[in-house]
Phi, psi and omega in degrees: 000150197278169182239130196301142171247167153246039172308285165330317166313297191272009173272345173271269209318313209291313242289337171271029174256284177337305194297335169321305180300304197302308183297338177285308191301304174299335164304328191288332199101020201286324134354282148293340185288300195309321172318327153342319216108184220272143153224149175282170174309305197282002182259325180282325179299351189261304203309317206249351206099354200284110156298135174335306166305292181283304170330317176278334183303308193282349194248352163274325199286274204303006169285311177290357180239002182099353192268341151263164174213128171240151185259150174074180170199142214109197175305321200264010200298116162262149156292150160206192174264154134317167162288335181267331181271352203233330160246019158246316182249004122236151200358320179308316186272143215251010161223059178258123179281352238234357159271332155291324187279341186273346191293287195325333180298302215269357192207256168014273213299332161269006229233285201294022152298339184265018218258003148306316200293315199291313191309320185270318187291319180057032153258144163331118184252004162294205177302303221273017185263309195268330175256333177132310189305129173305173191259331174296322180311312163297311173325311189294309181296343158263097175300339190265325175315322201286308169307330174279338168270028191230325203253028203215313170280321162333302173288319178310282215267036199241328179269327164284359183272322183285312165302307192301326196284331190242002198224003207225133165267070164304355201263344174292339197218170187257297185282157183206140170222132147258103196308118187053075211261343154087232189273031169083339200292318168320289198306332196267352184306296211281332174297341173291321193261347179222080194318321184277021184247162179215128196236145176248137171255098194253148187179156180316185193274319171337302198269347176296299219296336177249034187236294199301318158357286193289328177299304176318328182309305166297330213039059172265347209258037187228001155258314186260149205223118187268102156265140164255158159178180193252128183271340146343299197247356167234142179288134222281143152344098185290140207205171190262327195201148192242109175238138183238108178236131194083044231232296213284339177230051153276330192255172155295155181308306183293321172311311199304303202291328198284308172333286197311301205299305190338311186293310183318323200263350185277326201311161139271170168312142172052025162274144178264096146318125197220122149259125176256104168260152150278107194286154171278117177317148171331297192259018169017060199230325196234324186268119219260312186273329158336285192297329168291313176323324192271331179305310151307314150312313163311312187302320192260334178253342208087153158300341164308011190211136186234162151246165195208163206253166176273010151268351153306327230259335183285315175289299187321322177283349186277303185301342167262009161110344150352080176302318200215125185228127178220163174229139182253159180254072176339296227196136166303356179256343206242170167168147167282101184277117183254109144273153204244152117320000000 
């Protein structure tokens, strides 16, 4: 047997560096520059401002983790994007993920300094940890804010919407509501890909007012129907399937179980409920990014709002009259958890 080193231990304790490099680099826009083309060390330091030194650090580091790709080495060396950094980070691309990583930059990051404080207290270490205010509440009252958390969640989830839209037999069913359905992007995935469905997108009236925006955008609204209400205190639409996505682990248990039951009461016979999450695996051992997810829930919400695996998600749906359950697999982080009516 090999004799342990602790070289893993300080690559994960380093690990907030790396992430670091990645947030900065996507703040500058740097990314989106590279889609241009190839640059050298002196073109990104004349583009952004940048001393010589840390400028080569950060940009060799994300070379050294895969997210650059540099040709050469020296003075003559160009940067560029990978492929995975060249359809994810840029701005440009319709499945740029890099407004969630800038929220993280501009908010996340300093927030998880507190995650000793949050552990023990199981209080919120965000705005609403210090003023009182909830984080929807304030959001909802800004509009250029709100709309940048609307395009921030857009980009997370616009590539598990696009797999779920191919991996689900939608064609088996007619109506679809999608519960906090935010800017609409799930209902418009899908009226694209499945000419017979016809669908709603519920959500406050704020976040109602840029989903329809966005439907009209499309010429959809004569598949989509943007409703407000409140999923708490009104009754969810009726539907052949109830999709919730990123929804359920915002909340406290009872709220969760209250959400399930709604749908179960909202469905038609023989209708699914599908939450899309990053489920935590069952023996909560391999998904890494799952488990940060919940942890981020705790830094912004308190422990009252969690992520969860799909056999909790089974037991809540058994309890609400649920028959039958299966999970599609998205992602290695991510999957659609389906209850049967």
């Amino acid at each position: 047997m090999d004799e342990p080193t602790p070289e893993r231990i300080m690559s994960v304790a380093s690990g907030y560096g790396v992430s670091k490099a990645l947030l900065t680099a996507t703040s500058l826009g740097l990314f989106g520059r590279l889609a241009k083309g190839a640059m050298s060390l002196e073109d990104i330091i004349a583009e952004y401002g940048l001393r010589q030194r840390p400028a080569m650090d950060v940009l060799d580091l994300l070379v050294s983790v895969g997210l650059l790709d540099r040709k050469g080495d020296g003075q003559g060396a160009l940067y560029q994007n990978t492929p995975e950094t060249a359809e994810f980070l840029d701005p440009a691309k319709p499945r740029y993920v890099g407004g969630i990583i800038e929220l993280w930059e501009n908010r996340n990051f300093g927030f998880w300094a507190g995650l000793t404080n949050a552990c023990q207290t199981g209080e919120p270490q965000s705005e609403s940890g210090k003023t009182g205010e909830g984080f929807f509440e304030s959001l909802y009252a800004d509009p250029a804010r709100l709309e940048a958390f609307m395009d921030a969640m857009t980009g997370s989830s616009r590539f598990l919407f696009e797999r779920l839209s191919t991996r689900f037999p939608f064609d088996r069913y007619k109506t679809v509501a999608d519960v906090g359905g935010a800017d609409g992007l799930l209902s418009r995935l899908l009226a694209a890909s499945h000419n017979h469905l016809s669908l709603v997108t519920l959500d406050l009236p704020a976040v109602t007012a840029i989903a329809q925006k966005r439907i009209e955008e499309e010429g959809l609204s004569d598949r989509i129907s943007a409703v407000s209400g409140d999923f708490f205190t009104d009754p969810l639409p009726k539907a052949d399937i109830i999709t919730m996505g990123m929804i359920l682990h915002d909340w406290d248990l009872e709220k969760k179980k209250l959400l399930v039951r709604k749908a179960y009461e909202a469905l038609e016979p023989s209708g699914a409920l599908m939450v899309i999450e990053s489920l935590i695996d069952d023996a909560r051992r391999e998904n890494t990014f799952g488990l940060f997810l919940s942890l981020n829930m705790l830094i912004e919400f308190g422990d009252r709002a969690f992520d969860y695996t799909a056999s909790e998600f089974i037991e809540w749906g058994r309890e609400a009259g649920f028959r039958r359950f299966e999970v599609i697999p998205l992602t290695s982080q991510s999957s659609a958890a389906v209850a049967y009516k």
